[in-house]
C-alpha positions, 0 to 999 in steps of 0.5 A, spaced: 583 534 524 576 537 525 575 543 523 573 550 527 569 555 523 564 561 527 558 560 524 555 567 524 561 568 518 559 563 514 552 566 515 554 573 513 558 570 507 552 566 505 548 572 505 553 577 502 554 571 496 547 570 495 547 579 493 544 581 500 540 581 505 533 582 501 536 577 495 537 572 500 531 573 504 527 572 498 530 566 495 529 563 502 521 564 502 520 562 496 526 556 497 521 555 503 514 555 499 516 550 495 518 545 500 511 546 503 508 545 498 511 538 498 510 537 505 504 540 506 500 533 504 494 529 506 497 526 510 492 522 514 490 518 507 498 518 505 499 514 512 493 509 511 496 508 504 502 505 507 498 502 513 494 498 507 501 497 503 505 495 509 499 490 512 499 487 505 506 486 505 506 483 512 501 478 510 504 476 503 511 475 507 508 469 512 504 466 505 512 465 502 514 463 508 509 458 509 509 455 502 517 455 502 519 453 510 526 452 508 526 460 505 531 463 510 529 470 512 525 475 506 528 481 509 534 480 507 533 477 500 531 484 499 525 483 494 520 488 492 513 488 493 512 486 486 517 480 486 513 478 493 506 478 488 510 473 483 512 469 487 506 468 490 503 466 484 496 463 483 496 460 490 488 458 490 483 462 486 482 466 492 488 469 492 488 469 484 483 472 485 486 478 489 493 479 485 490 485 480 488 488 487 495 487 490 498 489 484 494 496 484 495 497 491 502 497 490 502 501 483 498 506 489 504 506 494 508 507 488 504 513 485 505 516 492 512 515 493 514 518 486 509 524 487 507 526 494 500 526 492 495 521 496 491 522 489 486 516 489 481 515 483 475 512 482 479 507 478 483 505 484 478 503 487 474 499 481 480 495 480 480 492 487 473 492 487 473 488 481 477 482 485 470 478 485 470 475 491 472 481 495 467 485 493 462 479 495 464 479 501 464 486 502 456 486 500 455 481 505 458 484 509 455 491 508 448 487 508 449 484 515 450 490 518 446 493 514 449 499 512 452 501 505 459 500 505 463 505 502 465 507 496 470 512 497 477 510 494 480 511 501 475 506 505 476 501 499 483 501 500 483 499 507 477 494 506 481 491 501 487 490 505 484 488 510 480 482 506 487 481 503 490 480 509 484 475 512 484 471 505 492 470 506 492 468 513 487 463 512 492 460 508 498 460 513 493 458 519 490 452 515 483 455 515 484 455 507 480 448 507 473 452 508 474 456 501 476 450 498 471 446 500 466 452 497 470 452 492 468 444 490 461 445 492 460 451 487 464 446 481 460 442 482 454 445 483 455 449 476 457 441 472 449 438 475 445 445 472 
């Protein structure tokens, strides 16, 4: 049975229950000031966040796949980011390499969502620049190009996404075998000296 009601007494009841007009106005803006504060974000740095985030996610999904054929579909496995990174494990040093970074990716989303704030530190940004063969690539990069790259907590981030998602597709795709093979070459550079 559907209900009929007249939306202009729901509305005077509303505000008569509220203490009047004036007392009902009033929590209304104050109501609205709050939920402003929270919807007026940065939201370009939230979206590349989450652009960064998702991108990162993307490619952690095709390196399981890869590495487990018969895994079915991850999407309805439902894990989390944080088990997908577990489950991705010490795949070659490159990637272990990248796991700090990857987890501090998704401790920024996380921060994100439990506070609306895409407050980016310094801190961020030195954690993922610590994932030595990122920032390797970044200075030769930057070098090539000769520009300086960005330090800027945002730009970090999405560098960093981007060369997470480069290092995983070269697994999935089979390109993985360069950096393996720079791998042996540096080893056995260092056991010669």
């Amino acid at each position: 049975m559907k209900l009929k009601y007249d939306p202009t007494s729901v509305v005077k009841h509303v505000i008569e229950l509220s203490g009047g007009h004036d007392a009902f106005f009033e929590k209304s803006h104050a109501e609205l000031n709050r939920l402003n504060a929270v919807w007026k974000q940065d939201s370009l740095t939230i979206g590349r966040i989450l652009r960064a985030h998702v991108f990162v996610e993307h490619f952690l999904n095709e390196l399981l796949r890869a590495k487990n054929p018969g895994l079915g579909p991850l999407d309805k496995a439902r894990l989390t980011f944080a088990q997908k990174v577990s489950l991705v494990g010490p795949e070659s040093p490159e990637v272990e390499d990248l796991l700090p970074g990857i987890r501090r990716l998704n401790q920024i989303r996380n921060r994100l969502a439990h506070s609306l704030h895409a407050d980016l530190t310094t801190e961020d940004a030195d954690v993922l620049l610590n994932c030595s063969l990122f920032r390797a690539m970044r200075d030769e990069d930057a070098r090539h190009i000769s520009e300086i790259a960005s330090t800027k907590p945002i730009d970090v981030v999405e560098d960093f996404a981007l060369h997470v998602g480069g290092r995983i597709q070269s697994h999935v795709s089979g390109a993985a075998e360069v950096w393996a093979e720079a791998f042996r070459l540096v080893e056995e550079e260092a056991s010669n000296s």
